[in-house]
KOLMARKOL-428335 format. One record per residue: residue in three letters; x, y, z of N, C-alpha, C in turn. Coordinates in steps of 0.001 Angstrom, whole numbers, plus 500000, padded with zeros to 6 digits. Atoms other than C-alpha are relative to their C-alpha. Example, Ala and Ser with C-alpha at 12.3 -4.5 7.8 and 13.67 -1.06 7.14 Angstrom:
# KOLMARKOL-428335
ala500890498810500000512300495500507800500900501200500000;ser499180498810499940513670498940507140499230501090500730;
END
This chain:
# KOLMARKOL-428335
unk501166499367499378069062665989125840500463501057500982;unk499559499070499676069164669328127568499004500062501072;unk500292500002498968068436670271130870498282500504499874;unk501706500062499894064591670134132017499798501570500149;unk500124498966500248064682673615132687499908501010498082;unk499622499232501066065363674751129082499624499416498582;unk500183500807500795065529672514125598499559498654499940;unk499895501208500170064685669312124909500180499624498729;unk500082500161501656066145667654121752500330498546500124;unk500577501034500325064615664653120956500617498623499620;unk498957501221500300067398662598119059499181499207499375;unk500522500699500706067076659516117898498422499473500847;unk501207500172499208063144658878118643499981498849500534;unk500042501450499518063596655309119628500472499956501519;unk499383499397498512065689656971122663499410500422500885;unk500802498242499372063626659969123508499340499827501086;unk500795500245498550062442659693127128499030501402500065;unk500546499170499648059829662367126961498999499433501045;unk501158500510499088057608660101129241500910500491501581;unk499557499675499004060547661595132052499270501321500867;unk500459499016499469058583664476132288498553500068500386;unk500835499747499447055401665317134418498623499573498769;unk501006499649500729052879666396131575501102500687498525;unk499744499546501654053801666318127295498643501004499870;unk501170498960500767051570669408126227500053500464499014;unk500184500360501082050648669604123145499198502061499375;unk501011498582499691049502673872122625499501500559498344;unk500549499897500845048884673312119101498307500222498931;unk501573500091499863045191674097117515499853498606499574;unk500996501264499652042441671301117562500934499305499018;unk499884500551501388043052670172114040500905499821499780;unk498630500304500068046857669853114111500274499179501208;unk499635501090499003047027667851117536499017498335499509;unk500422500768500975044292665612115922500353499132498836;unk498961500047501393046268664957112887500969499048500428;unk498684500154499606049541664309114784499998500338501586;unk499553499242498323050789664333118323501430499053500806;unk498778501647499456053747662556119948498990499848501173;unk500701501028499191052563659965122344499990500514501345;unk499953499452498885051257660769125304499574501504500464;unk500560499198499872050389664040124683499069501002500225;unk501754499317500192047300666493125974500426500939499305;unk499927499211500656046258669035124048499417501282500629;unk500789498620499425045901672542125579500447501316499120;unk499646498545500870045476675003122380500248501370500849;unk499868498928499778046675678172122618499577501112499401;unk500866499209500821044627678978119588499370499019499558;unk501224500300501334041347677928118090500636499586498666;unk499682500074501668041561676448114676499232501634499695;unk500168498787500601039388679556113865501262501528500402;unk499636498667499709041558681990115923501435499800499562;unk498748500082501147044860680393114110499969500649498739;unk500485499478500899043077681179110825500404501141499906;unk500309498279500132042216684604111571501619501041500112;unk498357499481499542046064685270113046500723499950498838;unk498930499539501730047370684260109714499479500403498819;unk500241499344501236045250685970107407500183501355500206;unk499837498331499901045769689379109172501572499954500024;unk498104500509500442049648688088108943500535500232498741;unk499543499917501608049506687969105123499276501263499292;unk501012498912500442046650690615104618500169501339500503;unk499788498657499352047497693162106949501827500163500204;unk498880499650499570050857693505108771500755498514501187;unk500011501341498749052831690652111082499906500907501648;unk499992498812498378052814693584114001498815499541500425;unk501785500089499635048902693207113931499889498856500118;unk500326502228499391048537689241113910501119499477500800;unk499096500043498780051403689421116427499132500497501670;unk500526498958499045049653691793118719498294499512500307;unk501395501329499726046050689711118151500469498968500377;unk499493501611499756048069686177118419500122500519501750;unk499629500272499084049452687420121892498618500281500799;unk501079499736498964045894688565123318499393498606499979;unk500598501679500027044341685321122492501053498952500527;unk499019501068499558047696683282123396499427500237501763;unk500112499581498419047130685076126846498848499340500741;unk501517500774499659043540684310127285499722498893499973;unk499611501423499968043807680627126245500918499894500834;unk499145500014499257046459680620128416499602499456501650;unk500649499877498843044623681640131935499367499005499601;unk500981500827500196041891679485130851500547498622500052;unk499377501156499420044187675973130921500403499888501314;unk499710499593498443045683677496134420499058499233500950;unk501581500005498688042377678088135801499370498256499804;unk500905501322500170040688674719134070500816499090500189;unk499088501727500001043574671939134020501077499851500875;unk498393500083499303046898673218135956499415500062501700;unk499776499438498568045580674430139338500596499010501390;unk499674501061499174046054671367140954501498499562499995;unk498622500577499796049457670790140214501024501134500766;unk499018498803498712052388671742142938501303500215499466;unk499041499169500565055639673298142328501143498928499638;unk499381501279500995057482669796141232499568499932498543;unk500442500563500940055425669485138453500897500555499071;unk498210499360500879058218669939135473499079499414498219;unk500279500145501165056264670158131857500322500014498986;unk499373500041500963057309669581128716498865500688498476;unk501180498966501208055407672322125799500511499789498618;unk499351499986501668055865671974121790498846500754499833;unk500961499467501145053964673707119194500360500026498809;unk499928500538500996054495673324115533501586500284499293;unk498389500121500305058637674449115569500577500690501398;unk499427499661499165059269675381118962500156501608499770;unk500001498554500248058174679131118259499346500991501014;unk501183499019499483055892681788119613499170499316500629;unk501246500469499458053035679552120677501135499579500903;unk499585501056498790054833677096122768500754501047501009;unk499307498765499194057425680257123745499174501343501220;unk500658499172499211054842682275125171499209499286501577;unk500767500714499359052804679295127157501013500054501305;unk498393500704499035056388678255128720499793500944501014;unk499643498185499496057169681937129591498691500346501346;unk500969499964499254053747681929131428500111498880501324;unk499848501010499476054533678635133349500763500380500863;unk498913499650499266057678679785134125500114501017501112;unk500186498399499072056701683044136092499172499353501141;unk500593500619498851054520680860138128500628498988500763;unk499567500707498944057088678869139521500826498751499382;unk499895501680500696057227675597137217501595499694498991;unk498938499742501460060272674698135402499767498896498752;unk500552500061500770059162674041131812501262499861498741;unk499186500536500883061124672286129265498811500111498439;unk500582500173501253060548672999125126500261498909499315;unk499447500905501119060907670407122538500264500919499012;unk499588498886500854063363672005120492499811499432498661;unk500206500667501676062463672276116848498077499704500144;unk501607500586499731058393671346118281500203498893499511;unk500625501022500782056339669224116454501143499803498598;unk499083499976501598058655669541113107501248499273500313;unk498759500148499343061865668374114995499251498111500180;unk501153501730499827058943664757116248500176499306498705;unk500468500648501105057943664547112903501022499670499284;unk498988500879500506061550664313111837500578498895500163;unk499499501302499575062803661904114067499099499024499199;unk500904501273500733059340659765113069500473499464499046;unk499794500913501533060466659399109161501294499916499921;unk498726500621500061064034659066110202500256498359500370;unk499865501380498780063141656197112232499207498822499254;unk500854500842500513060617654825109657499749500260498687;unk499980499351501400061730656056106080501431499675500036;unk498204499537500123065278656490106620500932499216500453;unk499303500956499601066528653716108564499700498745499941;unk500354501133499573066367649911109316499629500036501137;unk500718500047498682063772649096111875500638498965500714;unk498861500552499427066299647958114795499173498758500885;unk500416501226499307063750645234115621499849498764499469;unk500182501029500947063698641579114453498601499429500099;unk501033500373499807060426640655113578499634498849499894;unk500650501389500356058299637310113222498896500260499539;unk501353499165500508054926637644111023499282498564500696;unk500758501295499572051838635348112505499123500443498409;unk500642500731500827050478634046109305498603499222499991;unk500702500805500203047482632194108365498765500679498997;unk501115499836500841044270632334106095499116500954500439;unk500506499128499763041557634759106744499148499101501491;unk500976501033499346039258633352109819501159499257501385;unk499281500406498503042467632113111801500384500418501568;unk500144499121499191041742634074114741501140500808500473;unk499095499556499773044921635757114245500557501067500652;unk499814498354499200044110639475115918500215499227501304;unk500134500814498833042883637271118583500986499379500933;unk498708500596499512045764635768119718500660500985500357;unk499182498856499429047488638531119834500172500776501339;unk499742499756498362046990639770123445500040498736500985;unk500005501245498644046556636487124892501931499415499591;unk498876500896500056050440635560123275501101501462500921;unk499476499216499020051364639203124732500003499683501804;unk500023500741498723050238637774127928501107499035500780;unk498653501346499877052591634713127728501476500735499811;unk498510499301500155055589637555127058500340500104498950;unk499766500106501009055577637631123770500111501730499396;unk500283498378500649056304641293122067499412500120499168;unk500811499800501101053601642258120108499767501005500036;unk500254498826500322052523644557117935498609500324499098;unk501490499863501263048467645157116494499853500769498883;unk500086499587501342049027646029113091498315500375499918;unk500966499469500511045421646156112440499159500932501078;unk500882499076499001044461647688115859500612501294500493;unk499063498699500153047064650568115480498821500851499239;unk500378499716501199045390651031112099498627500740500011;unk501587499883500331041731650534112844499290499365498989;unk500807500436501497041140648413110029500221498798500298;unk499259501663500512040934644472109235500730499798499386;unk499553500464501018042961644820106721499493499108498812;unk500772500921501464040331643325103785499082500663499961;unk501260499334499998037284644610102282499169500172500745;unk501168500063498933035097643781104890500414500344501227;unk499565499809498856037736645226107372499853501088500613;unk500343498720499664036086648644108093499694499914501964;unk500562500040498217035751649157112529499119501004499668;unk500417498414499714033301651693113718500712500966499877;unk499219498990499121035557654302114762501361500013497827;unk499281499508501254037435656056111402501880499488500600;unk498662500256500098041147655113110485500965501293500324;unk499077498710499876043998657645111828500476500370498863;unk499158499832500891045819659810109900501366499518499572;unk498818500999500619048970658460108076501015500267501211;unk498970499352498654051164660790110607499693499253500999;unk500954500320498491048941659702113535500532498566500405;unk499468501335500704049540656027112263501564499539500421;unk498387500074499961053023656313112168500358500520501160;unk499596499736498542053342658014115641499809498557500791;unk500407501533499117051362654828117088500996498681499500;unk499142501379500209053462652687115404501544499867500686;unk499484499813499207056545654207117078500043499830501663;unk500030500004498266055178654377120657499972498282500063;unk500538501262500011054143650356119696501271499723500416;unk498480500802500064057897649481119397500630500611501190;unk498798499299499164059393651786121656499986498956501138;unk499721500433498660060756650150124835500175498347499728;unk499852501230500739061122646784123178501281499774500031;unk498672500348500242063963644569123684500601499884498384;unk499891500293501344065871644635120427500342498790499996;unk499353501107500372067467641288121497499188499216499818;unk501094500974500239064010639667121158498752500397498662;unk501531499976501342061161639144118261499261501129500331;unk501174499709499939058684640873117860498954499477499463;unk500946500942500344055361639337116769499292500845498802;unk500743498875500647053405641309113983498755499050499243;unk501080500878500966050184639908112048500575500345498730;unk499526499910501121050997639144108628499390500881499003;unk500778498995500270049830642176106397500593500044498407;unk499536499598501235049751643457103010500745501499500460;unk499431499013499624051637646835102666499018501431500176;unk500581499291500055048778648643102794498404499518501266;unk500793500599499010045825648160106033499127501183499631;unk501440498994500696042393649950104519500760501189499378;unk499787498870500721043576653507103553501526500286500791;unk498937499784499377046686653459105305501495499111499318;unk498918500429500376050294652652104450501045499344501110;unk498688500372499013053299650711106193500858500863499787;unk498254499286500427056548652878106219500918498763499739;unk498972500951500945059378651548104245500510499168501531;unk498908500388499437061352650557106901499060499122501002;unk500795501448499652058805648243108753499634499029499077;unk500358500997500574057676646701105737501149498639499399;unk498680501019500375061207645576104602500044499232501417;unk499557500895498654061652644003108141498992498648499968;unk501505500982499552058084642360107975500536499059498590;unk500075501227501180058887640582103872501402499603500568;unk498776500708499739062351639683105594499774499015501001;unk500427500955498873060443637701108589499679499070499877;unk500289501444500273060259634412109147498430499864500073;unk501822500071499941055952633438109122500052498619501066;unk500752501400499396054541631176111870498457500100499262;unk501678500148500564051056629795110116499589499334501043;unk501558500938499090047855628869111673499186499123499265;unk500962500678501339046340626342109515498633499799501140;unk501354500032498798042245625874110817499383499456498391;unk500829500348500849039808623785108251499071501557500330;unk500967498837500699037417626201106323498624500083500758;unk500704499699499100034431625611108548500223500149501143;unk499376499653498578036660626149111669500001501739499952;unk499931498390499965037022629612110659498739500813499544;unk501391499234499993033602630381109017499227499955501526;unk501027499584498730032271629756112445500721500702500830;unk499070499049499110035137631888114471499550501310498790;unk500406498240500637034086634979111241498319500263501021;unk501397499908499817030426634173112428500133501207501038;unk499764499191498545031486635687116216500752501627499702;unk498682499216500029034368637832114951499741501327499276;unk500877499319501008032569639656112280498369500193500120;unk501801499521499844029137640262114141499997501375499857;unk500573499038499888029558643860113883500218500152498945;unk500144500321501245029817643270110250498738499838499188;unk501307501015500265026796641011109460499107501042500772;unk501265499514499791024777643335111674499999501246499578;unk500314498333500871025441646720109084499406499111499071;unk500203500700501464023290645409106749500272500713498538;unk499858499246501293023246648250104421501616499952499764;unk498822500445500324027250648591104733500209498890499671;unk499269501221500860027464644880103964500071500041499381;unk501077500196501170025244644813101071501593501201499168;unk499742498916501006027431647914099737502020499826499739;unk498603500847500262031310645951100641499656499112499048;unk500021501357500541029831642889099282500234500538498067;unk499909499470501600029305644949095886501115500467499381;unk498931499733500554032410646102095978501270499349499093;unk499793500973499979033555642872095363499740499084498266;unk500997500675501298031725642103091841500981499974498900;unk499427500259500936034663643016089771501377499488499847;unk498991500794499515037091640696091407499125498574499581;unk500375501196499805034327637645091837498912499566499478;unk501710500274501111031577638223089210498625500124501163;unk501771499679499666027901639113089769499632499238500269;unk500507501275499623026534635972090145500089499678501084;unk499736500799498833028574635022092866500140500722501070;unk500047498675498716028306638642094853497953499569499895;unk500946499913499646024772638392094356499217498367500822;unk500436501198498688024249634473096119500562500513501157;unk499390499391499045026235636528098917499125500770500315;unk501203499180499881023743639168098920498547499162500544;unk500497501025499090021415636308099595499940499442500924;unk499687500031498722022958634957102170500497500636501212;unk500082499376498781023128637642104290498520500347500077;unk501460500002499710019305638375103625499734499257500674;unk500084501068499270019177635213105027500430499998501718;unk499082500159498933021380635685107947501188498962500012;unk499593500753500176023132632874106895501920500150500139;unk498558499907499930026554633697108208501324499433499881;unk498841500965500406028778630940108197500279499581498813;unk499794500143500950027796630394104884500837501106499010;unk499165498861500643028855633803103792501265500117500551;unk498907500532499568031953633226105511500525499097499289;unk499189501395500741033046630223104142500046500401498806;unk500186499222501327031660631625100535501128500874499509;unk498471498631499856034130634629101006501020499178500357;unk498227500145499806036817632649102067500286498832499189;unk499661501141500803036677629848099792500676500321498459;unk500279499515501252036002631710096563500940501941500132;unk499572499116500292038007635027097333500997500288500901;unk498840499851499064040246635523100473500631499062500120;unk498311501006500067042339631898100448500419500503498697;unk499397500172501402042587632285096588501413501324499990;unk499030498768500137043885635906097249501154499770500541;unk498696500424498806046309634931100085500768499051499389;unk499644500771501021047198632131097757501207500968499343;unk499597499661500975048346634352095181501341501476500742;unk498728499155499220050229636812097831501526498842500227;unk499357501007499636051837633617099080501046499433499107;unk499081501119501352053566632659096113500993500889499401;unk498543498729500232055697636087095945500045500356501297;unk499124500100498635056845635460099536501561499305500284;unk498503500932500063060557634793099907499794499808500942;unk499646500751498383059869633901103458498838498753500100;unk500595500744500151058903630244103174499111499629501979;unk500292500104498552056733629196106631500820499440500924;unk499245500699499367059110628733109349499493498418500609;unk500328500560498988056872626827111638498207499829499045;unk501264500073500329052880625479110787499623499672501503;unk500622500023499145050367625435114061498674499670499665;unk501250500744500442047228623063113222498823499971500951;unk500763499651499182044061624328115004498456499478499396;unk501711501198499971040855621813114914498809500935500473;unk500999498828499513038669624813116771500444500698500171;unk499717498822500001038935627935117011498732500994501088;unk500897499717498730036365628416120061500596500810501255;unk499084499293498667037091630987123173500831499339500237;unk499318500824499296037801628311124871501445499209499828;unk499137500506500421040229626937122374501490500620499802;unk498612498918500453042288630061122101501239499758500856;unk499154499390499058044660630110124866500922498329499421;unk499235501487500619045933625875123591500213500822499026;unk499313499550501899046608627306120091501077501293500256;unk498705498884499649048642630492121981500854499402500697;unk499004500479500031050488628292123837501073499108499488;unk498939501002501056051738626210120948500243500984498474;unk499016498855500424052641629596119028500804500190500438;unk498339499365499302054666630589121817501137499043500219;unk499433501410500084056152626994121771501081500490498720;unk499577499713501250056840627986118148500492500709499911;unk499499498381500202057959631437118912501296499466500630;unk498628500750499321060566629644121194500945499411499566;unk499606500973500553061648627544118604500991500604499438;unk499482499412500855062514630175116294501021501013500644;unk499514499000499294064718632375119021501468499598499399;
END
């Protein structure tokens, strides 16, 4: 890494202390910081998605002199306008760190502006392109330098759940599905849309970073794929190489923990109605449409149990049986009530102890 005044090069990302510096700025347009951003980053364009556009069609259409000579009036003007709206407050310590999509012109000009006012202003050399390498070096290209543990169990075992209360107890964890945004199963759609794959894969980096390697990590047990999203190679090999703690919970222990868990589920009715269908050429008509029933009904626990009797154990079943990682440890949970959570996390972390 190169002095704060001047470069910054990134290395291996697992290293990369960009959190040393003041403010990561991000001067890429909307729609590319959106997309992608290393962690931590604001975003203070230096161009419009439209006024990017326009810069590179008079680039290819006209001359690069002319979408040089437009890019820098608009770089300028965006420019003042972060000054005036976001910087004024900061005093002559403040030491920023600028990318833009290779450490070019955009970010070069912002700096250059920074710099005349006083600030000393570090690039990420290479930008964004230089990030995005480290990312799939770190999660394509190598072994992920962490040893993991998967938490296991059937659908219904309040397995997200646990998850901050075993972080609590010291446990390193990592929310696979709340990285993601997804349940991971048909019916695992959140409000709020799934990141992009890049985006994804940044969060999954910042998740690990700072993590002892000499200790576990915790991960929910996942297929290789969480709604429209993918694992990178190099987590998933770590995750089918992990030992599994299970949660075993009888089948009406967990239809009544979906009842709670899955209310913002049960109350899309039209989205149910239109998962549940999705469903018909896995579990036959017949038995999507008594489902369809019982949510007319309200009848939630039943559709719960229904779904997990007749389609999510069977499935998990059938994952289960091309797992070379037999269950290290089983954890037998009689309720699955608020109240019950925090007993069932401390006889994971019992379990997590076991396995050190």
């Amino acid at each position: 890494m190169k002095g704060m005044g001047l470069g910054f090069d990134l290395g291996d990302v697992w290293q990369a202390n960009w959190a040393r510096f003041s403010t990561v700025i991000d001067v890429r347009a909307p729609a590319e910081y959106a997309e992608d951003h290393v962690p931590g980053a604001v975003s203070m364009p230096v161009l419009s998605d439209a006024e990017r556009a326009r810069v590179g069609t008079i680039y290819k259409q006209d001359s690069p002199f002319a979408a040089r000579k437009i890019g820098a009036a608009l770089v300028a003007r965006n420019s003042a306008a972060h000054i005036e709206t976001h910087l004024m407050g900061h005093g002559g310590d403040w030491q920023p760190l600028v990318y833009c999509w290779r450490g070019g012109q955009r970010s070069g000009a912002f700096a250059t502006i920074l710099r005349q006012i006083g600030w000393r202003v570090a690039l990420i050399e290479g930008g964004y392109r230089s990030y995005r390498r480290a990312v799939v070096a770190a999660l394509y290209d190598q072994a992920l330098p962490f040893r993991l543990i998967r938490l296991d169990g059937n659908t219904g075992t309040a397995k997200t759940a646990l998850l901050p209360l075993l972080a609590a107890r010291g446990v390193q964890v990592v929310d696979l599905e709340g990285l993601a945004r997804h349940r991971g199963s048909i019916l695992g759609a959140m409000a709020e849309d799934q990141p992009a794959q890049k985006g994804f894969e940044s969060a999954l980096v910042e998740a690990f970073r700072g993590f002892d390697t000499a200790r576990p990590v915790l991960v929910e047990a996942e297929s290789s794929r969480i709604g429209a999203l993918r694992l990178p190679p190099a987590l998933w090999a770590a995750m089918v190489a992990a030992p599994r703690v299970v949660i075993d919970a009888p089948l009406a222990v967990r239809a009544r923990y979906l009842r709670g868990a899955y209310a913002d589920v049960w109350g899309a009715a039209d989205g149910l109605g239109e998962m549940l269908d999705g469903l018909r050429p896995l579990c036959g008509g017949d038995r999507v449409d008594e489902w369809q029933g019982l949510a007319r009904q309200g009848a939630w626990e039943a559709l719960a149990a229904g779904l997990m009797e007749h389609h999510y154990d069977p499935a998990y079943a059938r994952v289960r049986g091309r797992d070379p990682a037999p269950p290290a440890t089983i954890v037998r949970a009689e309720a699955l009530e608020p109240g019950d959570l925090p007993d069932v996390a401390d006889r994971v972390r019992a379990a997590l102890d076991g396995l050190d």
